[in-house]
Every structure is written in C-alpha cells, then in structure tokens.
TIVO-499864 format. One line per field, with one value per residue: x, y, z of N, C-alpha, C in turn. Coordinates in Angstrom, 3 decimals, always signed. Layout:
BEGIN
n_u <- X, ...
n_v <- Y, ...
n_w <- Z, ...
ca_u <- X, ...
ca_v <- Y, ...
ca_w <- Z, ...
c_u <- X, ...
c_v <- Y, ...
c_w <- Z, ...
! end
This chain:
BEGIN
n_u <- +20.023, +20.669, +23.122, +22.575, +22.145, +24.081, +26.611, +25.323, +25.416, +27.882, +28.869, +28.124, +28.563, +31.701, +31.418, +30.202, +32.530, +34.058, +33.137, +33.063, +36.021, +36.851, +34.890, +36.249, +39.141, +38.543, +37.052, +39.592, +41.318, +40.338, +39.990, +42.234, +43.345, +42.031, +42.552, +45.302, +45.678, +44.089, +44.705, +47.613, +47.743, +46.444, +48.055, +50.753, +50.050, +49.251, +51.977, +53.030, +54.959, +55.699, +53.711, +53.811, +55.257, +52.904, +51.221, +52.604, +52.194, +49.366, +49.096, +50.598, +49.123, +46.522, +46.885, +48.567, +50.957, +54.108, +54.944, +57.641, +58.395, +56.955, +57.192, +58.458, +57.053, +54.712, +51.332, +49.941, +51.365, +52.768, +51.382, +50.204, +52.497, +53.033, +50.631, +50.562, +53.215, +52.436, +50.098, +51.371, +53.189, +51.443, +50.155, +52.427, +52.835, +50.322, +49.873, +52.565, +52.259, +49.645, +49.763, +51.043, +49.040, +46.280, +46.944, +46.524, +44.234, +43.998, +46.344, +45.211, +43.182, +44.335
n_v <- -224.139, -222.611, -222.997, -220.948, -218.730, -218.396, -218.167, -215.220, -214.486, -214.724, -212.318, -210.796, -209.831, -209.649, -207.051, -205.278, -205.778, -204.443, -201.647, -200.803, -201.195, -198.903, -196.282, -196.464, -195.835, -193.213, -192.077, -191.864, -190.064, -187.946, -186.846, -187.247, -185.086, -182.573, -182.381, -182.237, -180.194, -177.624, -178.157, -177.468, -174.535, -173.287, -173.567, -172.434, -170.003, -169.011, -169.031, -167.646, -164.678, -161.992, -160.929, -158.167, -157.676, -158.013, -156.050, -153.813, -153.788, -153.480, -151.163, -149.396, -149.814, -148.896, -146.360, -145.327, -144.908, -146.567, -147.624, -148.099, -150.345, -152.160, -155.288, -155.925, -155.469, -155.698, -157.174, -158.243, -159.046, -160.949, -163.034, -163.929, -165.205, -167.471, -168.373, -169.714, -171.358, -172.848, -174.263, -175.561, -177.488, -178.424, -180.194, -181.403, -183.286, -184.158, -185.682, -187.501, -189.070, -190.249, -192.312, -194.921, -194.441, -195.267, -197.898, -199.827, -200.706, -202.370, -204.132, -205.438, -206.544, -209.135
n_w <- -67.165, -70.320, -72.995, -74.486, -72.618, -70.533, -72.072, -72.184, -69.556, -69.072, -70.980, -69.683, -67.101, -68.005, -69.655, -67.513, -65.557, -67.451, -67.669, -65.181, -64.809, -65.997, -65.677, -62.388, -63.118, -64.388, -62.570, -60.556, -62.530, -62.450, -60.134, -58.851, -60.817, -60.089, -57.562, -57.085, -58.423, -56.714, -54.531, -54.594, -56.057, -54.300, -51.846, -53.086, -53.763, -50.998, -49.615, -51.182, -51.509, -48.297, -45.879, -45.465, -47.940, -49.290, -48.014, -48.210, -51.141, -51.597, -50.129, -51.975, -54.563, -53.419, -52.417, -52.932, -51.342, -50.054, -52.135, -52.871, -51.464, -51.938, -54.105, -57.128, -59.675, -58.408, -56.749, -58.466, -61.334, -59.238, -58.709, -61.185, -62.175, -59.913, -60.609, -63.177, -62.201, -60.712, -62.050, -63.662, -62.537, -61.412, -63.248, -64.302, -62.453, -61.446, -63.416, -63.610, -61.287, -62.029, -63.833, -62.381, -59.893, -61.463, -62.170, -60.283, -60.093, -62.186, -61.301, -59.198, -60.334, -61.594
ca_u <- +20.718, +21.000, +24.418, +22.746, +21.821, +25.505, +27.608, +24.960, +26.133, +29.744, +29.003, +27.102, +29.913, +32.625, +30.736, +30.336, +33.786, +35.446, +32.554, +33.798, +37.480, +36.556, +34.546, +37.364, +39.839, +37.624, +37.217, +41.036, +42.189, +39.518, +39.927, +43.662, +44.004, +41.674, +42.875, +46.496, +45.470, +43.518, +45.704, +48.950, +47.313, +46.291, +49.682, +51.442, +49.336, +49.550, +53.105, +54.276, +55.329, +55.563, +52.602, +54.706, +55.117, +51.191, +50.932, +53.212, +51.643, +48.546, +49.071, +51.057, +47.748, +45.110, +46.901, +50.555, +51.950, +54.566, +55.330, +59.456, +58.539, +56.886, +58.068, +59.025, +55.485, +53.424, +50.943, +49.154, +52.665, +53.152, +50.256, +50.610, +53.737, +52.345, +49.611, +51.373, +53.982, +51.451, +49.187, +52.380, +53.975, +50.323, +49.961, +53.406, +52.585, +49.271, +50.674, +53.480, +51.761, +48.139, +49.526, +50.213, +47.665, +45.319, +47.329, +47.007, +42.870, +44.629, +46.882, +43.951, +42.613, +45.327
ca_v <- -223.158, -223.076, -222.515, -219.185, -217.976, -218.879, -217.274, -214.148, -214.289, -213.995, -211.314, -209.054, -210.136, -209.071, -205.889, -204.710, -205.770, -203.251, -200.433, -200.092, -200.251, -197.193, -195.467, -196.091, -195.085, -192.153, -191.209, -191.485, -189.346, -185.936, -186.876, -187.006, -183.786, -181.485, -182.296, -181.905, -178.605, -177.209, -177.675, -176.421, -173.113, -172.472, -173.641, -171.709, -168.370, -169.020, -169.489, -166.112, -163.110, -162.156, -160.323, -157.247, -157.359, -157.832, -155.135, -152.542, -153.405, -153.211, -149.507, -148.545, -149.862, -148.237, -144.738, -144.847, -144.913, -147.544, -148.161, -148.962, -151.624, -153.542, -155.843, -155.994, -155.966, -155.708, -158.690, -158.973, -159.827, -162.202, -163.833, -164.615, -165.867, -168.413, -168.943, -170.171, -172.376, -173.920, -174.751, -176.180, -177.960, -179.678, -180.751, -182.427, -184.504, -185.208, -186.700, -188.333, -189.968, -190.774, -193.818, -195.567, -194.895, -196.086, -199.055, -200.220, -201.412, -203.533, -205.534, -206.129, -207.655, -210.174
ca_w <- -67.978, -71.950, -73.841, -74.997, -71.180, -69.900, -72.787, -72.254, -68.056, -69.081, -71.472, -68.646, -66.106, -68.654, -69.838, -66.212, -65.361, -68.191, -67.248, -63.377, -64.759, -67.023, -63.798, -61.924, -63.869, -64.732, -61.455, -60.420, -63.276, -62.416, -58.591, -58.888, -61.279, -59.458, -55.859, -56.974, -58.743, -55.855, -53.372, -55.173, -56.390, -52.411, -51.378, -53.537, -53.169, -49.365, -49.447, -52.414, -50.515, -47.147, -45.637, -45.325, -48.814, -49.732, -46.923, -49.342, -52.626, -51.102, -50.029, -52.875, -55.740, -53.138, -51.478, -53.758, -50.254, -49.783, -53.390, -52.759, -50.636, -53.122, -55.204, -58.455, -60.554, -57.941, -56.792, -59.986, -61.420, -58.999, -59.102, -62.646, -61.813, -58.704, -60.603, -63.830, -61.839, -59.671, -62.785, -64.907, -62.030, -60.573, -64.535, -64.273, -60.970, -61.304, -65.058, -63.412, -60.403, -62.080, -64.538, -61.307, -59.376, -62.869, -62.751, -59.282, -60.301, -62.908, -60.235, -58.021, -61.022, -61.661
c_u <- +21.021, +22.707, +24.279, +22.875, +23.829, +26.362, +26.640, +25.591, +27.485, +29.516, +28.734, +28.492, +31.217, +32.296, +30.328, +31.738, +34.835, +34.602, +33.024, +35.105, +37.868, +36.054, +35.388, +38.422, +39.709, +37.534, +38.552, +41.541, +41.706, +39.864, +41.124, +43.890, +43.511, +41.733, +44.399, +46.456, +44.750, +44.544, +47.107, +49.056, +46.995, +47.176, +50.818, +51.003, +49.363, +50.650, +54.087, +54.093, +55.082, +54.568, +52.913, +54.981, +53.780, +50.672, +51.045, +52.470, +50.086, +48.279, +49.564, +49.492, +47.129, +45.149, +47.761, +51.187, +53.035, +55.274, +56.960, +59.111, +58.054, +57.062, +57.918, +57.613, +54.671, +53.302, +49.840, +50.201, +53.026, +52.508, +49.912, +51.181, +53.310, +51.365, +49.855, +52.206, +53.210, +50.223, +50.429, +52.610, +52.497, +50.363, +50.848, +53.008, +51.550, +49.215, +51.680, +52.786, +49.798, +48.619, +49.481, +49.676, +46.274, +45.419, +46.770, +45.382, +43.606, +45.334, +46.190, +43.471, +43.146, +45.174
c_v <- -223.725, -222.303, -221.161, -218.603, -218.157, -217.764, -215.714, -213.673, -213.727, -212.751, -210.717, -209.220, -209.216, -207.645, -204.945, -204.698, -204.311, -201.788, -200.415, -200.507, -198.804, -196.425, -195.710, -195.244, -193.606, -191.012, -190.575, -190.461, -188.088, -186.236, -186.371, -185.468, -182.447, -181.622, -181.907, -180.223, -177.490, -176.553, -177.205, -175.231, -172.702, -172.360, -172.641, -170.417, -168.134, -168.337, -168.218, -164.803, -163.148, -161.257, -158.858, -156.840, -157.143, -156.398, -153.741, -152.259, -153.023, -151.750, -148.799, -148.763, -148.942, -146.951, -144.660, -144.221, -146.803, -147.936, -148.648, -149.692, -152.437, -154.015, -156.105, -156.378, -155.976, -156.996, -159.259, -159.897, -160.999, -163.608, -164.600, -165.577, -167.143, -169.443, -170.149, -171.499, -173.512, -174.757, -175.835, -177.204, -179.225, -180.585, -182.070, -183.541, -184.980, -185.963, -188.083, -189.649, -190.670, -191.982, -194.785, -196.142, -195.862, -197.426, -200.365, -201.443, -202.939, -204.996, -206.162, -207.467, -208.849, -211.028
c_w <- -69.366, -72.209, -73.631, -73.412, -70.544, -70.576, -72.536, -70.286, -68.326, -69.853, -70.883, -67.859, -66.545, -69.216, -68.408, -65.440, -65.733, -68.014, -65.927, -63.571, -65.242, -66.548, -63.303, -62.114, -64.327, -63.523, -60.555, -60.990, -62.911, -60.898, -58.526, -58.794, -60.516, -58.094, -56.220, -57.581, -57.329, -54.861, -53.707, -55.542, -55.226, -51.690, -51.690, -53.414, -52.130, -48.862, -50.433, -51.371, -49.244, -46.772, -45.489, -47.091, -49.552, -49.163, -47.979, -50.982, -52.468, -51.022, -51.163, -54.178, -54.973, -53.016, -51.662, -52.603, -50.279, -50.892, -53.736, -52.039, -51.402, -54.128, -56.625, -59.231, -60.050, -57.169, -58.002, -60.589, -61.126, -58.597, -59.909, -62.670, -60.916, -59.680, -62.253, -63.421, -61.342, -60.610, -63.474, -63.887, -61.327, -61.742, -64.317, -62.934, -60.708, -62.690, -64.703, -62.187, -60.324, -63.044, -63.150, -60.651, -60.215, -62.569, -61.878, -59.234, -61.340, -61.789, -59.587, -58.835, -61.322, -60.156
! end
C-alpha cells in the first residue's frame, strides 16, 4: 500500500459512512411521518361519530329523512374537522418524536 491508496481507503470509508447516515436518516424521517400520518387519519376517522350518527347523516344527504339526528354540519363538516386535527396533530408528533429517533444512528456511532 502507497500513502495515496490508504488516504483514498479512508476517504471511500468516510464517504460511505456519511451516505448511510443520510439514507438512514432519510429513511427514518418519510418512514416516521407517513406511518404516523396514516395511522392517525384512520384512527381518527374510525373513531368521529357514532355509527348512529353516520347512519342519520347518511339518510338525511341521500332521502332528507333523519336530518335532526345529525349532527351539527353534517359528515363532510366533520370530516374536515378529523381530518384537519389528525393532519396538525400527526405533524406535531412525528416532529416531536423524529429528532430522537434521527439521533439514536448517531449514538451507535460513538
């Protein structure tokens, strides 16, 4: 081995090193945001009104039977609404709990 061949090893070594922390990292941050988005917009749409109420707005949009039973705006309304919270609130938590996770490649490295 020459000088040059040696210092060119560490440079590939170190150049592959900081590319699969930047794929990592990369992959953590879209993995993270669109699993915490996913499942909080299904959760939360799952989980708004009681089927009894879907039942009423249901009949009142298709055959304007039922229309005092359902609630306040409808389910377009509250859909909005669901769909709004559940976008704002995944934002905040997959924000708060992706530094982190980011970080956790770093410690390994140490």
């Amino acid at each position: 081995h020459t000088v040059g061949s040696a210092v060119a090893e560490i440079a590939e070594v170190e150049a592959v090193e900081r590319l699969t922390e930047r794929v990592i990292t990369g992959l953590t941050n879209t993995a993270t945001r669109s699993l915490t988005h996913s499942v909080s917009l299904t959760l939360a749409t799952a989980l708004s009104g009681s089927r009894r109420d879907k039942t009423a707005c249901y009949m009142c949009q298709k055959y304007s039977m039922q229309c005092e039973a359902c609630y306040n705006g409808g389910p377009a309304s509250i859909t909005q609404q669901v769909n709004y919270y559940a976008s704002y609130y995944s934002n905040y938590f997959s924000t708060y709990f992706l530094d982190p996770t980011a970080s956790v490649y770093e410690r390994k490295k140490k």
